[in-house]
C-alpha angles and dihedrals in degrees: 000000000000116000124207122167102229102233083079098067100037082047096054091042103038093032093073147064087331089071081075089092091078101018125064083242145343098243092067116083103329126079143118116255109203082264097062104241125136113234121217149140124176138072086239090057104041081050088054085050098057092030079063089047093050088045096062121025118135122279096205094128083068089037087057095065087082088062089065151070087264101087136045129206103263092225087254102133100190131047149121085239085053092058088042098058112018111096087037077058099047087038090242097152096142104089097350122189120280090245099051121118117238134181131272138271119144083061091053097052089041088058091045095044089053092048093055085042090055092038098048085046110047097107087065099054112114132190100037136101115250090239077059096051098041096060088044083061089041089053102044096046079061097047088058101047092043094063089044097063094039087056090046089053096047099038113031140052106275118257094246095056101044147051084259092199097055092040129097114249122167141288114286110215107200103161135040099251109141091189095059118118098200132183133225116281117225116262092250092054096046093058096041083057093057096053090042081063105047085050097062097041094063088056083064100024108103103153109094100182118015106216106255111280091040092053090108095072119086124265146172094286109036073057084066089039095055096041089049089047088048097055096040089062090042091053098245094150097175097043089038095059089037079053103047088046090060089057093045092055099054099041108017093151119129131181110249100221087191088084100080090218092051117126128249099272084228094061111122078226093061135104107245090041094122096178117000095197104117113068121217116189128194087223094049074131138012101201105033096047121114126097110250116243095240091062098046074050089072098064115081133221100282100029104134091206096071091068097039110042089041143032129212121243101174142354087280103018127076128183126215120269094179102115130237099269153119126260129158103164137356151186097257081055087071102047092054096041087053093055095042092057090040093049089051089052092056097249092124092160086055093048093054091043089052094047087049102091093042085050089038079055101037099043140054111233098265094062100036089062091044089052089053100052089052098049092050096064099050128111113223096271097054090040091052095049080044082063095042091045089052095048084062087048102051109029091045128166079358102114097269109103103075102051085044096058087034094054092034128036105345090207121186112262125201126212117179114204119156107007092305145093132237128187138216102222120180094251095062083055089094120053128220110248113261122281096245093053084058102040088044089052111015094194099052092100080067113082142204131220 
């Protein structure tokens, strides 16, 4: 059977005259040798390679929304957006349809691939300041470490539900080899490997806030964002809330919904917007795009967010508000991270304190005090599902729902369409990789430890 490792051939499409998008023009510095090595020199193009890689990274933690109990079925019976969804939304992902939308790998590998190549080459890049090519390493090293959660997370069990050191994670691609036939890496060292990189990137990172227009791009603080938001999901209580204390200290601010002109705090524009790369859209589907009333269900009397993230179409419908933007992290994620960790450790006091300046911001005063009351007399169980429940509330139709449910409580979810009933079970948390990535390495579902 032949065996190809499926970079060569991404590397040889994506590597070539569509990079014009981003560069004057695809002769100048990237191209493919017979070989399959990227050629370039300056600070300017080593910046065009990752800027392609920024403008087009995957936006399956949006797509997954359609996965949750966030959206309903619309009543619309034929579309192309139908075929598109509908077995993402009935969980159907043994033998989908042939039309059916899927995430994303290829893009994921290219961007790695471009982040070792930049990373094995940063002592021949020429034209640029140190402090220049510094924050190009920093922000590769994140890039890297970045794909590789979100594929962990797509594509593996997640670490607190499974033995992370015995279960198969997914390949690690550390060089940029495009020959190499890897296996999968165990889930325990996927993760390590992330932290390891982020570790190191903040040894090269200088840059603390990105001007607007250039916000997409990795910086000091979406380092500690990504480092609170990996131990969080690893179950690392203590270093999650140290780690989203750091973020909160260097961007606490929050978007008080309570003034009528405030922006959406997930506006690439606000304030707590900490990286705005992954775009999230209203009309990610025509046909599967209401909220469901449950969910709607979550938000209290007083919660300014009802009225601003959604609008309400009839006495039992609501449309979405959310704009059209990017958001990959932002300031409200700490906070809630930080109570979570802190809940889970038993400091319930903490975790209410440390909910208190995201609630003083989301509801009117009425329904903060009322929110406190009725935090204050919860055990821990009913004070940790408080937290989950506001998470929903607050990270909506963002792209956080799905790897919430899949890391906490993996509940059964029900979706009706024709007349029958399809459930969410624990086990159908966790996707198959995509049939290209197995027809491409045929031995990528074996692991190594």
């Amino acid at each position: 059977m032949k065996t190809k490792h499926i970079l060569h051939s991404l590397v040889i499409g994506l590597l070539c005259c569509n990079i014009v998008a981003v560069l004057s023009s695809c002769d100048d510095f990237l191209d493919i040798t017979p070989t399959g090595k990227v050629i370039a020199s300056t600070g300017e193009e080593y910046r065009a390679m990752l800027t392609y890689e920024y403008k087009y990274f995957p936006n399956d933690r949006h797509m997954t929304i359609v996965r949750t109990d966030e959206l309903k079925l619309s009543g619309q019976t034929a579309s192309s957006d139908l075929d598109a969804y509908l077995d993402l939304w009935l969980w159907k992902d043994e033998n989908p349809s042939p039309t059916t939308s899927y995430f994303s790998w290829r893009s994921y590998y290219h961007a790695i691939y471009i982040a070792n190549y930049i990373l094995e080459h940063q002592d021949e890049i020429s034209d640029a300041t140190d402090k220049v090519v510094s924050q190009l390493v920093g922000e590769a090293y994140m890039m890297r470490a970045y794909c590789h959660f979100l594929l962990v997370n797509l594509y593996a069990e997640p670490y607190t539900h499974c033995t992370p050191a015995t279960t198969r994670g997914v390949p690690l691609m550390l060089e940029a080899d495009v020959n190499a036939i890897p296996l999968s890496s165990s889930v325990e060292t996927v993760y390590q490997q992330v932290l390891s990189d982020i570790v190191e990137a903040e040894k090269y990172l200088n840059v603390d806030k990105w001007a607007l227009g250039e916000n997409y791009r990795f910086s000091t603080v979406s380092a500690k964002a990504l480092y609170a938001r990996t131990l969080l999901y690893m179950g690392r209580w203590q270093e999650a809330l140290t780690a989203a204390k750091a973020v909160i200290n260097a961007r606490p601010d929050l978007v008080d919904l309570n003034v009528s002109s405030a922006l959406l705090p997930d506006d690439y524009q606000s304030d707590e917007n900490i990286m705005a790369l992954e775009h999230f859209s209203t009309n990610l589907s025509t046909v599967i795009n209401q909220p469901s009333s449950d969910f709607i269900a979550l938000y209290r009397t007083g919660d300014q967010r009802k009225s601003k993230y959604y609008k309400r179409e009839t006495s039992t419908t609501y449309s979405l508000l959310k704009s059209d933007g990017f958001c990959s992290f932002r300031s409200a994620e700490a906070y809630l991270t930080a109570a979570e960790a802190a809940c889970q450790l038993g400091q319930l006091i903490n975790a209410i304190d440390l909910l208190k300046p995201l609630l003083q911001k989301r509801l009117n005063g009425t329904a903060y005090n009322d929110a406190l009351t009725l935090m204050q007399a919860m055990d821990q169980a009913q004070l940790l599902q408080e937290i989950y429940d506001e998470r929903a509330r607050e990270l909506a139709f963002e792209g956080h729902r799905w790897y919430d449910l899949r890391r906490t409580t993996r509940p059964a979810l029900n979706h009706n369409y024709g007349g029958q009933t399809y459930t969410l079970t624990p086990n159908k948390y966790t996707m198959r990789f995509p049939t290209e990535a197995v027809e491409s390495n045929p031995g990528i579902e074996r692991w190594e430890q």
